[in-house]
C-alpha positions, 0 to 999 in steps of 0.5 A, a space after each residue: 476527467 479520466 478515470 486513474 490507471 489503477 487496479 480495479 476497486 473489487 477485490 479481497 476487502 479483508 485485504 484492502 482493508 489490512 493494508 488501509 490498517 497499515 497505512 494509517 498506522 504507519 502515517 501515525 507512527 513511522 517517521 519514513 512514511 510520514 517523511 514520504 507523505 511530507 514529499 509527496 504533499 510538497 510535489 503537489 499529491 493528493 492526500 489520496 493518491 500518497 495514500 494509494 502509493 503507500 498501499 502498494 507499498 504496503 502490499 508488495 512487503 506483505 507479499 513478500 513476508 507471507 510468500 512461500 520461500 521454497 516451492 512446494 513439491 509435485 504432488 
C-alpha cells in the first residue's frame, strides 16, 4: 500500500493538536461540517481521510484570521 500524499507528520504539535480541537468541535456542533462528513462517508471515505480534509480546511481559515493584513514596513 502506498503511503498518502500528505504533508509530513512532524510538525508544531500545538498547532496539530488546535485544529484536531477544531475538527472535533465542529463534527460536534456545526451542522456544515457534520453535513460534509455525512458526504464523504457516503462516497466511501474513511472517517480519517474526511477528518484530514477538515483540517486543512480548518488550517487555511486559521491562517487566514491570524495573517498580517498589511506588510510590514522595511526596517
Amino acid at each position: 500500500m502506498e503511503p498518502a500524499t500528505t504533508s509530513p507528520l512532524g510538525g508544531d504539535r500545538q498547532v496539530n493538536a488546535a485544529l484536531h480541537r477544531i475538527v472535533q468541535t465542529r463534527l460536534r456542533v456545526d451542522p456544515r461540517t457534520q453535513d460534509y462528513y455525512e458526504r464523504r462517508s457516503k462516497e466511501g471515505k474513511s472517517r480519517r481521510e474526511t477528518v484530514r480534509c477538515l483540517k486543512r480546511y480548518a488550517a487555511r481559515e486559521v491562517f487566514h484570521l491570524v495573517r498580517p493584513t498589511q506588510p510590514c514596513p522595511p526596517a
